[in-house]
VMD Tcl script that draws the C-alpha trace (Angstrom):
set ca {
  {26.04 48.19 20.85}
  {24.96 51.42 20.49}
  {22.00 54.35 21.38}
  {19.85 54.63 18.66}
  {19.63 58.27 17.48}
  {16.32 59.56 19.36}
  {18.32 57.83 22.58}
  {21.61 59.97 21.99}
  {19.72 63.19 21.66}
  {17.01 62.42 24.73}
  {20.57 61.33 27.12}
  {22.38 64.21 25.74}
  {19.29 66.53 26.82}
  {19.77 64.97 30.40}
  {23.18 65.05 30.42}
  {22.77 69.39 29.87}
  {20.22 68.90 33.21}
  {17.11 68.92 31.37}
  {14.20 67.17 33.13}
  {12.22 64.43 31.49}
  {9.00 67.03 30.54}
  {11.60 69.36 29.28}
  {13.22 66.80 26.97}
  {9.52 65.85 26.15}
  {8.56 69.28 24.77}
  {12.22 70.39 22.87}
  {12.16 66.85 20.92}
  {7.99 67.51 20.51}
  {6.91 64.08 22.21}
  {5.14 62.69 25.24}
  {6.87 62.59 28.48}
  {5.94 58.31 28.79}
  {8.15 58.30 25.39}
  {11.15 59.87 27.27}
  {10.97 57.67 29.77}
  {10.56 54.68 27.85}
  {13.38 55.35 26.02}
  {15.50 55.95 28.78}
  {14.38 52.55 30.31}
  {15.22 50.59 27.05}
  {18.78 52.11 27.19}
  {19.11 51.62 30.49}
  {18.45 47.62 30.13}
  {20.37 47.68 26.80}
  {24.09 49.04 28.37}
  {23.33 47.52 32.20}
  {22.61 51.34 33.69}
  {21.37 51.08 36.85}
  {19.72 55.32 36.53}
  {19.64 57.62 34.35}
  {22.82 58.86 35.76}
  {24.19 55.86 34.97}
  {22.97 55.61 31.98}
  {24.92 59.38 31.27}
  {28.35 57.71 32.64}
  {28.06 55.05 30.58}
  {27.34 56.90 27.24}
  {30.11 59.59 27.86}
  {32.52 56.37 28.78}
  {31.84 54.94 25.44}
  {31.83 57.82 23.43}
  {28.39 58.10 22.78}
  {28.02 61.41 23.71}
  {30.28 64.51 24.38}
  {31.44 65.08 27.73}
  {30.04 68.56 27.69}
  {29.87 69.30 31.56}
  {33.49 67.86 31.64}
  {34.32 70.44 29.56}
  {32.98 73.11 31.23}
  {34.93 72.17 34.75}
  {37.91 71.68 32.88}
  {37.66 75.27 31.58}
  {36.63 76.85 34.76}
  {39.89 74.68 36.85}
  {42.92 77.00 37.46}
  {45.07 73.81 37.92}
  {44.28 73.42 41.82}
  {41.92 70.72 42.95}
  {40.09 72.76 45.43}
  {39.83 75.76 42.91}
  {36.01 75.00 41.96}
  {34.72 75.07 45.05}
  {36.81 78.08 46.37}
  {36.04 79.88 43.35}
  {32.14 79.41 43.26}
  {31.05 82.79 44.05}
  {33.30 84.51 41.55}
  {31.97 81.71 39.12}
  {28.47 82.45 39.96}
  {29.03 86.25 39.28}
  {30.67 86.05 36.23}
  {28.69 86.28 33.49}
  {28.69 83.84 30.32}
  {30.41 85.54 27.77}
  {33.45 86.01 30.46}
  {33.96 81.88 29.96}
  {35.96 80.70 28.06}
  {35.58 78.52 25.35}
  {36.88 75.13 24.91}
  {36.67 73.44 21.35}
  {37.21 69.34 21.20}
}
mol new
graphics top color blue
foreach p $ca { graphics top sphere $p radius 0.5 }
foreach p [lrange $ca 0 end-1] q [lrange $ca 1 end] { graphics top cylinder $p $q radius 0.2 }
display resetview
């Protein structure tokens, strides 16, 4: 079983770090919506939070692990490199990132 469309695009929202009320007023809807369709995802795939609820639809392919991407492009192979490289990271500005294409 799957997210129905308006679920994919609310969970991908979160998954970026949107907020609820910012989800609300990109996909031009009430912030009770956004939560309600959270909730009926959540009950429909066993998610226990929204975070959850993220896991689960990345897991299954139901969304694009976009913020896996974006570690995996900042990593210089070592497994302590993001956190000893967070101020350079901070500093750098976006176009200096490189891209990653799936």
């Amino acid at each position: 079983m799957s997210l129905s469309k308006r679920q994919t695009q609310i969970v991908e929202l979160m998954a970026r770090g949107h907020t609820g009320q910012e989800v609300a007023d990109i996909l031009c809807c009430a912030l009770p919506t956004v939560r309600r369709h959270l909730q009926i995802a959540c009950e429909r795939h066993g998610a226990r939070n929204t975070a959850h609820l993220i896991a689960l639809s990345i897991s299954r392919g139901f969304i694009k692990p976009l913020c896996l991407l974006l570690i995996v492009a900042m990593c210089d192979g070592h497994p302590d490199s993001l956190r000893r490289n967070a101020p350079r990271r901070l500093t750098q500005r976006l176009d200096d990132i490189p891209a990653v294409v799936i």
